[in-house]
C-alpha positions in Angstrom: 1.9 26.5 20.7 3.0 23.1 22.6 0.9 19.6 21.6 1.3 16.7 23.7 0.6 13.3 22.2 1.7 10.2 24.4 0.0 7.6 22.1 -3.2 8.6 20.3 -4.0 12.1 20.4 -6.9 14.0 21.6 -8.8 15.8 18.9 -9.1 18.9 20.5 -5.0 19.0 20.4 -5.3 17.9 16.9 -7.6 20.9 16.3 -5.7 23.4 18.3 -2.2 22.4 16.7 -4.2 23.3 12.8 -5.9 26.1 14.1 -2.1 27.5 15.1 -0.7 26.7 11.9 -3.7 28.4 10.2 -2.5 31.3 12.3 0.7 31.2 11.5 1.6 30.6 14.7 4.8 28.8 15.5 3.9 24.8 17.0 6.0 22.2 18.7 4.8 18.6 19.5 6.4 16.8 21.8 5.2 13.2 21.0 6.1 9.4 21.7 5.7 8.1 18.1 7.2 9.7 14.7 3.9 8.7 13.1 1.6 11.2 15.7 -0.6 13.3 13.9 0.3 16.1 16.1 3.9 15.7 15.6 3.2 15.8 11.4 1.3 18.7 11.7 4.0 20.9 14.0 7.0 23.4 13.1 9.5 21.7 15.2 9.2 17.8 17.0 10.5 16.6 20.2 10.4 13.0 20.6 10.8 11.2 24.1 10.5 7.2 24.8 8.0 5.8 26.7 9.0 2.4 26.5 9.1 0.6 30.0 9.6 -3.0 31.4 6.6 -2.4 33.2 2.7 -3.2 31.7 2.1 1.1 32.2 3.7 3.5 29.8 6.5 5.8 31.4 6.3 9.4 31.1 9.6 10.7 33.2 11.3 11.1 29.5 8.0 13.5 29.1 8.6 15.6 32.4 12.3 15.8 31.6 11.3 17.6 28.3 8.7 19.8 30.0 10.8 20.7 32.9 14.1 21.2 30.7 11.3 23.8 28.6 10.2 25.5 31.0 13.8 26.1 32.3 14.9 27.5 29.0 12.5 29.8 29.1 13.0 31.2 32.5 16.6 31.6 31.8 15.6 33.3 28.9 13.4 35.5 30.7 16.1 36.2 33.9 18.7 36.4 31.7 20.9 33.3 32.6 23.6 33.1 30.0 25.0 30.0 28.8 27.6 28.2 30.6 30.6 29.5 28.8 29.3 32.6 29.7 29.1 32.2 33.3 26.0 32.8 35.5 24.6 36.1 35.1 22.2 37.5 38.4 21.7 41.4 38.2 24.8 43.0 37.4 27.1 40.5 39.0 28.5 37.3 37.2 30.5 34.5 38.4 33.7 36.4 37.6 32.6 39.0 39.1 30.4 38.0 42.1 30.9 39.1 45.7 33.0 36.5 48.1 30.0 35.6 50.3 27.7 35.3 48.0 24.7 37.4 46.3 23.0 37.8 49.8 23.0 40.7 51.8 25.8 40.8 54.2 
């Protein structure tokens, strides 16, 4: 299970993050502040800054971290290898791929 907690959390995230760990189910927060209570009560932490100049908090650190998740887990899923591994699509890789590409000809 994935918490969010950009400055005080919600209770219902609070809730859902012990009701995982009561399960035995694995949690990450993702949280602006080292003292959340979501971010205590998970497995593993990300932190992000949402410090700005400006009088509104900044959340593009947050997106970052969601988008760079959400990647890793599609290249999980596809199979995408690491990049000293090359890119992996079907049964071609980049040592291996066709000269005009993966399209059809």
């Amino acid at each position: 299970m994935i918490g969010f907690s950009a400055g005080r959390p919600h209770p219902l995230v609070v809730r859902a993050i012990k009701l995982a760990r009561h399960r035995r189910a694995p949690t990450v927060a993702i949280a602006d502040a080292t003292l959340s209570e979501v971010a205590k009560l998970a497995d593993h932490r990300l932190y992000y800054s949402s410090n700005s100049p400006t009088f509104v908090r900044s959340h593009s650190a947050l997106l970052s971290l969601v988008q760079a998740l959400a990647y890793a887990v599609y290249a999980r899923r596809v199979g995408v290898r690491r990049p000293d591994q090359g890119f992996r699509l079907g049964s071609h890789t980049l040592a291996n791929a066709p000269r005009g590409g993966f399209g059809r000809r």
